[in-house]
TORDRENGU-834935 format. One record per residue (C-alpha): z, y, x. Coordinates in steps of 0.2 Angstrom, whole numbers, padded with zeros to 4 digits, always signed. Example, Ala and Ser with C-alpha at 12.3 -4.5 7.8 and 13.67 -1.06 7.14 Angstrom:
<nodes>
+0039-0022+0062/+0036-0005+0068/
</nodes>
This chain:
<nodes>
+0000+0000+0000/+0004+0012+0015/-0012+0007+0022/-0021+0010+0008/-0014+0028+0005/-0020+0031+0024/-0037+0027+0022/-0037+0036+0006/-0030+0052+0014/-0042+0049+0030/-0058+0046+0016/-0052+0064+0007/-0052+0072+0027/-0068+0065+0031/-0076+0071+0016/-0070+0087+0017/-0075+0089+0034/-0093+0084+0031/-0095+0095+0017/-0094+0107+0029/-0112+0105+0033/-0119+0107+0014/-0121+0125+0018/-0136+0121+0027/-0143+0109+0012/-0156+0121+0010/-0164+0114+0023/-0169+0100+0018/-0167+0103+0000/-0180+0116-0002/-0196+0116-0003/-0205+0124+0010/-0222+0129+0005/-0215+0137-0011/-0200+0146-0002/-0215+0154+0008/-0227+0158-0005/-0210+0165-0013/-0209+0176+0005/-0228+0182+0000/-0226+0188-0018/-0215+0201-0008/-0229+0206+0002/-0217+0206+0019/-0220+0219+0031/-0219+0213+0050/-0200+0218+0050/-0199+0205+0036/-0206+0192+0048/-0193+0196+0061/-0179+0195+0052/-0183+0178+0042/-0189+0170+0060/-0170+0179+0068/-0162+0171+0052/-0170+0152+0056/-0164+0156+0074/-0147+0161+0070/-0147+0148+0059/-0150+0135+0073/-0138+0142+0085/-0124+0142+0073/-0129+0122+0071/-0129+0121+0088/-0111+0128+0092/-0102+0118+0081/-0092+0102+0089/-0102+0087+0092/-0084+0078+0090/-0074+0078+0077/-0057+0070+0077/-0046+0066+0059/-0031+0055+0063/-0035+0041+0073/-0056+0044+0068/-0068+0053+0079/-0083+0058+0070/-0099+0060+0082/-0109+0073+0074/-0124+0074+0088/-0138+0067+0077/-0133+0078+0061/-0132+0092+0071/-0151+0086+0079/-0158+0084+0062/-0151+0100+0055/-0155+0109+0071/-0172+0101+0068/-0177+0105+0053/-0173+0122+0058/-0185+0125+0072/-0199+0118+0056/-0194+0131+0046/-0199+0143+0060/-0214+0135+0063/-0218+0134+0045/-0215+0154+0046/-0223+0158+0062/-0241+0148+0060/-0242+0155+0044/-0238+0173+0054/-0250+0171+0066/-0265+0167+0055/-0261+0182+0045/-0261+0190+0060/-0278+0185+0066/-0287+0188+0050/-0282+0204+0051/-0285+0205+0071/-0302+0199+0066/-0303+0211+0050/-0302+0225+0060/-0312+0219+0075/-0328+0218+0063/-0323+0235+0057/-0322+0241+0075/-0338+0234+0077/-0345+0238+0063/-0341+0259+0064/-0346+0258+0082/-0364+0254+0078/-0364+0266+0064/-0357+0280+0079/-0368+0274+0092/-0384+0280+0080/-0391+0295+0086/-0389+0312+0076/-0405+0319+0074/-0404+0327+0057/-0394+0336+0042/-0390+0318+0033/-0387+0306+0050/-0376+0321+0054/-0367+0320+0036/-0367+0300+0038/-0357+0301+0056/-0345+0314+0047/-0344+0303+0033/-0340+0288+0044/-0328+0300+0053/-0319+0305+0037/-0312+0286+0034/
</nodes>
């Protein structure tokens, strides 16, 4: 019977300690192709970028700091490989985020590259009279 109460107090510890990692449930629990579709319908600036990727980082740090041991009564707990898991499913989070950054980024690199391209040539034109002189302003004027 006094065994029983032990492992009973021991089960309550142990459950109470892991539940310490449902704050990062999210994770794993959310989806994350609509949790980033949710991030466009914001239309995020740059900024908003930077502190969802810092959020994902400081996420993974704080994973990272906590104790790979854990020790309740006469159990050790070896968290390492919930702390790997978590720790990894943070760095796909960032992943997730930063790809879908960096092709926004170059279709708009590219966007403006053609327009570069495109209002150069349109510059380049020589001005010889009253209406290539008002097309250059024109172009100017944009």
């Amino acid at each position: 019977l006094l065994l029983t109460g032990c492992i009973h107090g021991i089960r309550a510890s142990v459950t109470n300690y892991l539940e310490t990692f449902t704050k990062y449930n999210w994770l794993w629990k959310l989806d994350k192709d609509t949790e980033y579709k949710e991030f466009l319908s914001k239309e995020p600036s740059l900024e908003d970028y930077e502190a969802e990727l810092f959020n994902f980082a400081s996420c993974q740090k704080e994973i990272e700091n906590l104790s790979s041991i854990h020790i309740i009564g006469v159990l050790t707990l070896n968290t390492k490989h919930i702390k790997f898991q978590l720790s990894k499913e943070c760095v796909s989070w960032k992943v997730q985020y930063s790809k879908k950054l960096h092709k926004r980024a170059k279709q708009e690199l590219e966007r403006i590259t053609e327009y570069t391209r495109m209002t150069m040539g349109k510059l380049s034109r020589k001005v010889e009279d009253l209406d290539s002189l008002r097309s250059v302003m024109n172009l100017l004027i944009e």
